[in-house]
N, C-alpha and C positions, 0 to 999 in steps of 0.2 A: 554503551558497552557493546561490543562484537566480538563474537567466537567463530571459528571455523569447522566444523565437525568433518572428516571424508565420510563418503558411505557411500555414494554413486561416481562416478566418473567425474563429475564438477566440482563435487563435496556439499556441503550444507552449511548456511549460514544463518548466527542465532543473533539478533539483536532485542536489547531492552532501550527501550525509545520512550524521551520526554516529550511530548509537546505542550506549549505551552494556550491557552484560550485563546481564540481572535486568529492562529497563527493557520497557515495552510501550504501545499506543494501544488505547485502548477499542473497541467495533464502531461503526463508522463508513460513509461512503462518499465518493464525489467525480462531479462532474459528467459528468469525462470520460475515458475509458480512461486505464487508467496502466501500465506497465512500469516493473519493479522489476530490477535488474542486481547483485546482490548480490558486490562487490569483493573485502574482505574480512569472514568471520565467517559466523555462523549466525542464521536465524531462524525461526518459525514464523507461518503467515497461519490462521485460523479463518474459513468464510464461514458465513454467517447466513440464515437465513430470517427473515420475520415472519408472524405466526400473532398468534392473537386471546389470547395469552396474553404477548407480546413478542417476544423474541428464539430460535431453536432453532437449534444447530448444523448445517449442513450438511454430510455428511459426514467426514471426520476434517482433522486440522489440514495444510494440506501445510507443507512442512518445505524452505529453502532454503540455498544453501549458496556458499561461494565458490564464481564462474564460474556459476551456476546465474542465470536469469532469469525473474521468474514475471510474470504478466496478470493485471489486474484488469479485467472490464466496467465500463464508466460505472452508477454507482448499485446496485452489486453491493456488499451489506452483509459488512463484514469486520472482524477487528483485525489488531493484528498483534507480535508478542514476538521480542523480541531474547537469544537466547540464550545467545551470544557478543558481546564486541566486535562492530560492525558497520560499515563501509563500504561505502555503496550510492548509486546512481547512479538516481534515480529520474527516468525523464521522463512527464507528463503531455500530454495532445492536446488541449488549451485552457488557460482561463486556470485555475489550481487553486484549489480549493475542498476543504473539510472539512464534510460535516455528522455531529454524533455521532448515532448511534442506539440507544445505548444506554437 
């Protein structure tokens, strides 16, 4: 489910997101900050550097959890693994976009 809200010059975008266990998104990013509200279940986020050989982990994986809400910067290279069932409430601060960077 996705709704559009305006309130800044891009608008705002609200989604309710399933994911399923075992399931994951490759490293990726998006134009505009995101907040992630994690409902029900668990997941796992990886962030990324790039470097003149690809992709290198930053740091370790953070780890999310029911009631738990995690932050993405705009254009901040990540994935992200569902490691439970997942019910999440993601909203976005413009219009959403995907680029993979894998």
């Amino acid at each position: 489910m996705r709704t559009a809200y305006p309130g800044n010059p891009e608008g705002v975008e609200v989604m309710l997101e399933q994911w399923e266990a075992g399931t994951a998104e490759p490293p990726h990013s998006h134009p505009g900050d995101d907040m992630t509200v994690v409902v029900e279940g668990k997941m796992a986020i990886q962030f990324y550097n790039r470097n003149a050989d690809g992709l290198e982990p930053d740091g370790d994986s953070v780890i999310l959890e029911s009631g738990q809400t995690g932050y993405i910067q705009a254009g901040r290279i990540h994935d992200a693994r569902y490691l439970e069932p997942c019910k999440l409430v993601y909203v976005h601060d413009r219009a959403f976009g995907f680029t993979a960077e894998g």
